[in-house]
N, CA, C and O atoms as a DFTB+ gen file, in Angstrom:
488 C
 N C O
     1  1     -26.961     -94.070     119.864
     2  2     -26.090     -95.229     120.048
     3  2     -24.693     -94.882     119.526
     4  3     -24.635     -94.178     118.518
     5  1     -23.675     -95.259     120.045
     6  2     -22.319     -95.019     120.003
     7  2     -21.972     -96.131     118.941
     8  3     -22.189     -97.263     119.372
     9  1     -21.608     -96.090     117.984
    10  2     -20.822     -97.131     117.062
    11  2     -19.217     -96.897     117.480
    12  3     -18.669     -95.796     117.449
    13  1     -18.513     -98.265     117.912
    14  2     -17.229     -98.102     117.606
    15  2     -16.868     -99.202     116.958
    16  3     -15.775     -99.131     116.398
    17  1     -17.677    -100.576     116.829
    18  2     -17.204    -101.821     116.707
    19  2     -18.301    -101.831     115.294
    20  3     -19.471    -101.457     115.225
    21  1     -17.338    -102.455     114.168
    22  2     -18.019    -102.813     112.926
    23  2     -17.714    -104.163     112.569
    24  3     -16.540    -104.474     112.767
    25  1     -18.608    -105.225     111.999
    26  2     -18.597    -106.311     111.576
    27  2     -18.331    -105.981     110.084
    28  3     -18.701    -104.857     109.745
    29  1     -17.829    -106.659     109.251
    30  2     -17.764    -106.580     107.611
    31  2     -17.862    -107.781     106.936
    32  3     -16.792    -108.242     106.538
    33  1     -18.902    -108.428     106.695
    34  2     -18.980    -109.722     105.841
    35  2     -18.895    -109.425     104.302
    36  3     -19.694    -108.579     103.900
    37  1     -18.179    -109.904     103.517
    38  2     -17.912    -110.065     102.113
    39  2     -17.051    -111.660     102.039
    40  3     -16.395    -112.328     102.838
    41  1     -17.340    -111.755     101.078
    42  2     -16.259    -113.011     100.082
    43  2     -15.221    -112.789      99.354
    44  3     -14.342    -113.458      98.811
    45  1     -15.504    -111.730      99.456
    46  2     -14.514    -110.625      98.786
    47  2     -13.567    -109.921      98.923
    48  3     -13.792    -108.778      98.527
    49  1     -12.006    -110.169      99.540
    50  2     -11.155    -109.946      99.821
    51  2     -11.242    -108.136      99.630
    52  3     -11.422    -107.221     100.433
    53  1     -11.050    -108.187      98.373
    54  2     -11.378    -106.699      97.718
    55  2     -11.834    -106.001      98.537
    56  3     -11.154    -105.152      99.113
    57  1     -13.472    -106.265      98.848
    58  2     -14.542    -105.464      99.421
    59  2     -14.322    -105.153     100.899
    60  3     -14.649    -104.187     101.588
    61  1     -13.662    -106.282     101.163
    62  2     -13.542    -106.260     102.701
    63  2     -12.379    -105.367     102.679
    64  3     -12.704    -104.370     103.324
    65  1     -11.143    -105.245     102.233
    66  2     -10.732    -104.297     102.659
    67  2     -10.340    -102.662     101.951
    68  3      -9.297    -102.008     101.949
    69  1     -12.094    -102.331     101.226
    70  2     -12.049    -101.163     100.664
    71  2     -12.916    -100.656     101.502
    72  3     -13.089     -99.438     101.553
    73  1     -13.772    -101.744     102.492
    74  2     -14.554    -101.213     103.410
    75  2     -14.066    -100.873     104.491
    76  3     -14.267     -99.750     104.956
    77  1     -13.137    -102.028     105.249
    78  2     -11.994    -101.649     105.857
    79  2     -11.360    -100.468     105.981
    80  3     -11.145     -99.832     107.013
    81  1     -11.008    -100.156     104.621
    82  2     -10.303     -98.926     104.813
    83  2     -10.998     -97.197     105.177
    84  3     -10.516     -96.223     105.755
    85  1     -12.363     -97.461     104.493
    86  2     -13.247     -96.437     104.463
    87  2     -13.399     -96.225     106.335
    88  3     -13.457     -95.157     106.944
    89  1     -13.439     -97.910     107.017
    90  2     -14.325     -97.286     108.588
    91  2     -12.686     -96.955     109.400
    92  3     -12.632     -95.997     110.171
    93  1     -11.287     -97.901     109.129
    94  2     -11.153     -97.349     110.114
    95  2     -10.620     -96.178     109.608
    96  3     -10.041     -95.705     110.586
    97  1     -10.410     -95.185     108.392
    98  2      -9.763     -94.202     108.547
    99  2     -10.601     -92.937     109.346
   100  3     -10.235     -91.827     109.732
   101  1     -11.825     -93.615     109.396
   102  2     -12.966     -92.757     110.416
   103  2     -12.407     -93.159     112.163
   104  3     -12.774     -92.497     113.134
   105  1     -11.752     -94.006     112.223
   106  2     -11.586     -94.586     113.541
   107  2     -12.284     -95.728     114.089
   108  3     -11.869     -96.255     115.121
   109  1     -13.366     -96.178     113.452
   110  2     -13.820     -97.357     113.811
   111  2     -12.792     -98.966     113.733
   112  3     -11.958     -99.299     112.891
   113  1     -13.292     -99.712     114.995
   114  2     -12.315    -100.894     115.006
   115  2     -13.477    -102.066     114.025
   116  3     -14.700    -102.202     114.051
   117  1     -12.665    -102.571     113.434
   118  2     -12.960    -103.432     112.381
   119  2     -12.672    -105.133     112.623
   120  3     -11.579    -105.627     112.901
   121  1     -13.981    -105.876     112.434
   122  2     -13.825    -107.368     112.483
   123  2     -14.624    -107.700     110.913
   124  3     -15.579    -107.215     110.307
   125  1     -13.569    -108.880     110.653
   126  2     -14.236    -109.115     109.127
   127  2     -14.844    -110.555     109.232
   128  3     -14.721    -111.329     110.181
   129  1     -15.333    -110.698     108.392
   130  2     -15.803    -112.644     108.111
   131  2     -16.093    -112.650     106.804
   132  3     -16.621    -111.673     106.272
   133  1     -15.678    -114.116     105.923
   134  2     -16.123    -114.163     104.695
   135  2     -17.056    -115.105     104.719
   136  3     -16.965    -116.007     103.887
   137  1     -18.220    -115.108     105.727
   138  2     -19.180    -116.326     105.203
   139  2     -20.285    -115.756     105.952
   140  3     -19.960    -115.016     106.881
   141  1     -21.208    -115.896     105.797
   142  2     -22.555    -115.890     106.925
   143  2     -22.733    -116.473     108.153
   144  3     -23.349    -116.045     109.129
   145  1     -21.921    -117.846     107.949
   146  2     -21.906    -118.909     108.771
   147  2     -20.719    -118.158     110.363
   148  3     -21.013    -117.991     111.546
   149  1     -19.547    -117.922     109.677
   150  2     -18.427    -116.673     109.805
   151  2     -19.317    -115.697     111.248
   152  3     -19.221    -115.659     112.475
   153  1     -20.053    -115.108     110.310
   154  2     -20.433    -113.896     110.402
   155  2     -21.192    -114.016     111.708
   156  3     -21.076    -113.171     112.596
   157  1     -21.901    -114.986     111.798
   158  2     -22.992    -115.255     113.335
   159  2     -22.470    -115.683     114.516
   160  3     -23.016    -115.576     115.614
   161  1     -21.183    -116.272     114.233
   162  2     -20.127    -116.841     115.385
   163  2     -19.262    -114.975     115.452
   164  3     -19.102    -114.438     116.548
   165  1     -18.941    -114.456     114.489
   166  2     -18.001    -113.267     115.318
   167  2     -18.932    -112.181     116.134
   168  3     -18.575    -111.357     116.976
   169  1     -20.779    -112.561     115.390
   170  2     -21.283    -111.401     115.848
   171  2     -21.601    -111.875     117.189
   172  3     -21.860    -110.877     117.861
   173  1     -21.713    -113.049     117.967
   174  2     -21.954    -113.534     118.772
   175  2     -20.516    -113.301     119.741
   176  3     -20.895    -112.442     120.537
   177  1     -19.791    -113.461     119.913
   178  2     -18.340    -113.192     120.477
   179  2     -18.096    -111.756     120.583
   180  3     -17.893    -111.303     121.710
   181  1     -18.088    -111.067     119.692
   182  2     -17.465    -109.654     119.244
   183  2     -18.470    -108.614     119.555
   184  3     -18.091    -107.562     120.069
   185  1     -20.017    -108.867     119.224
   186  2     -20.663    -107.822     119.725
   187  2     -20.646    -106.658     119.243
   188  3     -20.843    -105.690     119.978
   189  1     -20.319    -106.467     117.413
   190  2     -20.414    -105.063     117.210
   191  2     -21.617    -104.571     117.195
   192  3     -22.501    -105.315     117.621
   193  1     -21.936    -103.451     116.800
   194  2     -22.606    -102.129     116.922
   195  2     -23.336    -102.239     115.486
   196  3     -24.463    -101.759     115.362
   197  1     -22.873    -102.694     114.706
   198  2     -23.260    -102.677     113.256
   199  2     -22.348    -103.662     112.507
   200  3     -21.183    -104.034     112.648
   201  1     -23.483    -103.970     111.537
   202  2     -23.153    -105.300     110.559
   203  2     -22.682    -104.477     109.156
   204  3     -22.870    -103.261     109.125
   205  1     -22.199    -105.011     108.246
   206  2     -22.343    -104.164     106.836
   207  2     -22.231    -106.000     106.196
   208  3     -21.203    -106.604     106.505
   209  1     -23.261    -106.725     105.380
   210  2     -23.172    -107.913     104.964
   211  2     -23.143    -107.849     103.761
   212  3     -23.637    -106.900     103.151
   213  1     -22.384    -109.146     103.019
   214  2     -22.899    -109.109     101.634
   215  2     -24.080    -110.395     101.595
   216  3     -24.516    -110.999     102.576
   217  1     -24.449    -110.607     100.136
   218  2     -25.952    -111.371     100.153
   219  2     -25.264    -112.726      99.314
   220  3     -25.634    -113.827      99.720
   221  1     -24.868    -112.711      98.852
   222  2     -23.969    -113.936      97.637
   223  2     -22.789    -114.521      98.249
   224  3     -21.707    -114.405      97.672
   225  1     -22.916    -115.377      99.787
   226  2     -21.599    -115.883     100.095
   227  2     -21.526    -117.121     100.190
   228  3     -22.616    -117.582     100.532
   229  1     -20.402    -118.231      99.984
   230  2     -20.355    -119.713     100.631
   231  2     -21.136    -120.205     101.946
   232  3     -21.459    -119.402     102.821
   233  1     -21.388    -121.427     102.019
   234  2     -21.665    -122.134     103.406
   235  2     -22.941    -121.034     103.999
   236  3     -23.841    -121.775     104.393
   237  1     -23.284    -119.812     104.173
   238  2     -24.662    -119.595     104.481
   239  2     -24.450    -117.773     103.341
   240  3     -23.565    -116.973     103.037
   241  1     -26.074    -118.018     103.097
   242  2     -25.885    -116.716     102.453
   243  2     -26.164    -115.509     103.623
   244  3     -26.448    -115.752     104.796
   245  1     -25.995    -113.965     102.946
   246  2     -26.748    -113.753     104.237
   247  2     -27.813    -113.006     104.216
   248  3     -27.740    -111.978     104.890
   249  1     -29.193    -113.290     103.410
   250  2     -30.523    -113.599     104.248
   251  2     -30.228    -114.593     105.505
   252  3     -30.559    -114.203     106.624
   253  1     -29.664    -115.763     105.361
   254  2     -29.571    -116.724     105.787
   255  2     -29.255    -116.151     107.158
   256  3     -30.066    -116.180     108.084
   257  1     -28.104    -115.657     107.240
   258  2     -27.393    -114.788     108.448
   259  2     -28.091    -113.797     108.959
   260  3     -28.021    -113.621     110.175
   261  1     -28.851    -113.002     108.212
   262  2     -29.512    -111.804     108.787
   263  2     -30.708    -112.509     109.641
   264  3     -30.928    -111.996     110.738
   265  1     -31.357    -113.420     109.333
   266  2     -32.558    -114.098     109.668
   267  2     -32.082    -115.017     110.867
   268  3     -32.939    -115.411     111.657
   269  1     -30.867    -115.347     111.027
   270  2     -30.727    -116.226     112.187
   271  2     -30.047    -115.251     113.236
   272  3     -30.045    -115.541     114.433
   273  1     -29.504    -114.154     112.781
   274  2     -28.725    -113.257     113.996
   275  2     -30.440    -112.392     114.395
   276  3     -30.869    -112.913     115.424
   277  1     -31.089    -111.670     114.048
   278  2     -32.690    -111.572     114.169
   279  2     -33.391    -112.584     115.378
   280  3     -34.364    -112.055     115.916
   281  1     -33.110    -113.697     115.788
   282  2     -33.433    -114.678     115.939
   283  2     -32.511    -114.931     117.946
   284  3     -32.734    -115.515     119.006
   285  1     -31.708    -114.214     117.450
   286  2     -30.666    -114.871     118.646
   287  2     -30.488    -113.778     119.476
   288  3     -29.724    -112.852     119.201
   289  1     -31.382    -113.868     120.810
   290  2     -31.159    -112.625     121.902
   291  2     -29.753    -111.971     122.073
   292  3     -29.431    -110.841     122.439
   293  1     -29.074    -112.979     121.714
   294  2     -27.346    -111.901     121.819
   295  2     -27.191    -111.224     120.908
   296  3     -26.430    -110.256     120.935
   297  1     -28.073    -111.675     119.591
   298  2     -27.651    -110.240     118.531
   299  2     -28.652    -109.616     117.878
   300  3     -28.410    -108.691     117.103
   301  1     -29.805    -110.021     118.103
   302  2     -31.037    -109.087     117.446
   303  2     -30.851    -107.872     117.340
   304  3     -31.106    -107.398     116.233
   305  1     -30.254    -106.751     118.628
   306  2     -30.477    -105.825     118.664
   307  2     -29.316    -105.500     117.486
   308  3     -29.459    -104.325     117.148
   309  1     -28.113    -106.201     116.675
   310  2     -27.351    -104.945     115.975
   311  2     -28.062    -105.003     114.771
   312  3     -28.636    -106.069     114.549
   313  1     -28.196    -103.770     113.623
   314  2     -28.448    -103.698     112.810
   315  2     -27.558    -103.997     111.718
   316  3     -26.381    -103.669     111.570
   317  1     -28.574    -104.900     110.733
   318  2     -27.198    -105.227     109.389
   319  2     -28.084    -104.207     108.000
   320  3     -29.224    -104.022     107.575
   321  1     -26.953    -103.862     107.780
   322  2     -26.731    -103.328     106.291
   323  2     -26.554    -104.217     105.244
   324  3     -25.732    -105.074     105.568
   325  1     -27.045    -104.389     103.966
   326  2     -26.613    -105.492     103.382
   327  2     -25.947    -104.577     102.338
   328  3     -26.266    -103.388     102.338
   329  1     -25.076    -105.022     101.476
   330  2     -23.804    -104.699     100.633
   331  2     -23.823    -105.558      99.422
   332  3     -23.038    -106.505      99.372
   333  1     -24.656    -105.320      98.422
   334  2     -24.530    -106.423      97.177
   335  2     -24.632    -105.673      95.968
   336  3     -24.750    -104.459      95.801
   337  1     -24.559    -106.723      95.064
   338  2     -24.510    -106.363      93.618
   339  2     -25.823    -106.531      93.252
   340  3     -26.203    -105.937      92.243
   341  1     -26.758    -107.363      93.992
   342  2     -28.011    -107.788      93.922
   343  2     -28.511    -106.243      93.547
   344  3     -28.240    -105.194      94.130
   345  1     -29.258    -106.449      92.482
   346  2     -29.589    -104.424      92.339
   347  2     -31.333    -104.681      92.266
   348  3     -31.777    -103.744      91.603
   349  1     -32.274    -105.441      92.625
   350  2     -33.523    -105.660      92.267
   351  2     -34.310    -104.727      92.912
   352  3     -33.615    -103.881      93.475
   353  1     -35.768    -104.524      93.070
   354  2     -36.486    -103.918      94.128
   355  2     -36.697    -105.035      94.744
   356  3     -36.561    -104.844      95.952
   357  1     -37.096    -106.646      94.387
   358  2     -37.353    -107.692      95.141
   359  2     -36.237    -108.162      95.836
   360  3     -36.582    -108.590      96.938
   361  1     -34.928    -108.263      95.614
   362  2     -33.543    -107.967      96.644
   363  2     -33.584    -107.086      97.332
   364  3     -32.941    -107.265      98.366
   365  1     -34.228    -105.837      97.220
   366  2     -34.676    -104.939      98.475
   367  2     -35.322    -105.116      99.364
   368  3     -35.052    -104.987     100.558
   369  1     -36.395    -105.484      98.790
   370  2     -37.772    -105.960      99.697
   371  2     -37.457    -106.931     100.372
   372  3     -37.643    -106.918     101.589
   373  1     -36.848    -108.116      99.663
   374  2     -36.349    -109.496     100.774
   375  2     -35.711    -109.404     101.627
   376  3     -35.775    -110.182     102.579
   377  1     -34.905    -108.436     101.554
   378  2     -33.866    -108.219     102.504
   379  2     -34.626    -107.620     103.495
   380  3     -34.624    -108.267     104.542
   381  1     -35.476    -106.281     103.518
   382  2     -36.221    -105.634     104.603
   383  2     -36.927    -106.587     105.329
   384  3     -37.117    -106.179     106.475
   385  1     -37.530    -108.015     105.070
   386  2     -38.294    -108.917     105.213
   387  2     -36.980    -109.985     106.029
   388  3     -37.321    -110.740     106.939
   389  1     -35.894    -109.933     105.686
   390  2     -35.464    -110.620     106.443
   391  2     -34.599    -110.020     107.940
   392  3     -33.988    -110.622     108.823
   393  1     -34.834    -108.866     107.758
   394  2     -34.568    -107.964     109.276
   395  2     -33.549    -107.189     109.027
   396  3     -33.068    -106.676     110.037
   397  1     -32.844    -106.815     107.627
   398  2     -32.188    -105.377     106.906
   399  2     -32.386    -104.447     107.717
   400  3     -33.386    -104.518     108.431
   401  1     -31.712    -103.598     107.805
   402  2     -32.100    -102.267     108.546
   403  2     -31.823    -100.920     106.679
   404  3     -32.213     -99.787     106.396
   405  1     -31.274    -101.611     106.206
   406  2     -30.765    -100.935     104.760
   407  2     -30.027    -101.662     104.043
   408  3     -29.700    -102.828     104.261
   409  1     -29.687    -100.854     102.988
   410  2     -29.402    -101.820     101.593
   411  2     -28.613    -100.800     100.957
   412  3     -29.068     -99.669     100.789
   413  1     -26.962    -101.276     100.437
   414  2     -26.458    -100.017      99.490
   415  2     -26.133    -101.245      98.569
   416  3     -25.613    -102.330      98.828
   417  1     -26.524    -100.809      97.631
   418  2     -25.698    -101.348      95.909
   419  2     -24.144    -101.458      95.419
   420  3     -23.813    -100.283      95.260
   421  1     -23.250    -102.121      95.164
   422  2     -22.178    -102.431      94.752
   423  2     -22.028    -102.025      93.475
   424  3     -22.704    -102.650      92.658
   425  1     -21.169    -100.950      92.962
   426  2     -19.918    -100.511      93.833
   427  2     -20.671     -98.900      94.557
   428  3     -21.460     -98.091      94.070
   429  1     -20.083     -98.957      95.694
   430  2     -20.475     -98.303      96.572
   431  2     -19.392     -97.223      96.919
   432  3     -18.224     -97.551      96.709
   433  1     -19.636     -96.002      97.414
   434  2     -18.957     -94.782      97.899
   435  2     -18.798     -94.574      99.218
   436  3     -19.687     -94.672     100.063
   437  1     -17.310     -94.195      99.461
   438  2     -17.344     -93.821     100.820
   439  2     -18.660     -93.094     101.580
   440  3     -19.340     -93.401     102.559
   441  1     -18.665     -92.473     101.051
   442  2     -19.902     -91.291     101.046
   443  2     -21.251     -92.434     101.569
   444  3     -21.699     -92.124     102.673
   445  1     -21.604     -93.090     101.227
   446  2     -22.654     -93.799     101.326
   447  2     -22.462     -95.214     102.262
   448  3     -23.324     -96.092     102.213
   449  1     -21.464     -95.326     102.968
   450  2     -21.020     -96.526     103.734
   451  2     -21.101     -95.602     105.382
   452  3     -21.439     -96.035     106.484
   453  1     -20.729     -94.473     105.053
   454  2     -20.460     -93.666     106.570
   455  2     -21.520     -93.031     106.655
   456  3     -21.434     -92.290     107.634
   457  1     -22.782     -92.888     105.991
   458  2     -23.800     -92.495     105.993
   459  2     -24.761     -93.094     106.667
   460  3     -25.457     -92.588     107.547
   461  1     -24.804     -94.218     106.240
   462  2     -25.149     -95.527     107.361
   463  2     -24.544     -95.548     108.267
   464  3     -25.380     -95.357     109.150
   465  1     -23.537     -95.660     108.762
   466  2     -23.132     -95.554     110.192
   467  2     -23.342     -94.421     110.916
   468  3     -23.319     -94.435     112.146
   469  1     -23.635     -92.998     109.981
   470  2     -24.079     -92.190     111.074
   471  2     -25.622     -92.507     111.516
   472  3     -26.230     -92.319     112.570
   473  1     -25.935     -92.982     110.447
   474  2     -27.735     -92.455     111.015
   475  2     -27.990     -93.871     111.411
   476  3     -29.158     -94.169     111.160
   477  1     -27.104     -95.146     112.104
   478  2     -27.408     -95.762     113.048
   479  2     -26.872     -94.920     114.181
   480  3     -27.561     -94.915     115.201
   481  1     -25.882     -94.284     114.178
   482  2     -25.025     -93.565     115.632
   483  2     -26.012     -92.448     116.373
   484  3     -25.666     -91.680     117.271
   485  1     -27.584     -92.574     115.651
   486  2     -28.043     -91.402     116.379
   487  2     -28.785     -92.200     117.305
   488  3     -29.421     -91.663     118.212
């Protein structure tokens, strides 16, 4: 699968654009949202290739989001990454349970954000 289009959910001004900066200096085109709620309306319109979410946001969290985009023939097929501070094995597990494709821990490395995007790009 070809990734060119990335979704980036955070609340986090910060995050969003340290992630930002990590995809497009790879060349990827970048859409952001700060909510879950956000996040299911751009993935529905926009159609990226890959999600990168955080788990701790306003108005929907996103289990909340991962479990309803899962749900909706226009976006089941992209895979979300979730992006938190949440560091548990049971924040792992929930997340795989709610249709995760992976999980990186906050604060996070370039190194480990484009890593995920390759080994969805195969």
């Amino acid at each position: 699968m070809t990734i060119k289009k990335i979704l980036v959910v955070d609340d986090t001004p910060m995050y969003i654009e340290q992630m930002k900066q990590i995809l497009v200096d790879e060349g990827y085109e970048i859409i952001t949202a700060s909510s879950g709620k956000e996040a299911l309306q751009k993935a529905k319109t926009s159609q990226p290739e890959l999600i990168f979410m955080d788990i701790v946001m306003p108005e929907m969290d996103g289990f909340a989001a991962c479990r309803e985009l899962a749900k909706d023939a226009s976006t089941k097929q992209i895979p979300v990454i979730f992006v938190s501070s949440k560091n548990t094995e049971a924040d792992k597990v929930w997340a795989e349970l709610q249709g995760a494709k992976a999980y990186i821990t906050k604060p996070y490395t370039a190194a480990q954000i484009l890593e995920q995007v390759d080994a969805f790009a195969r």
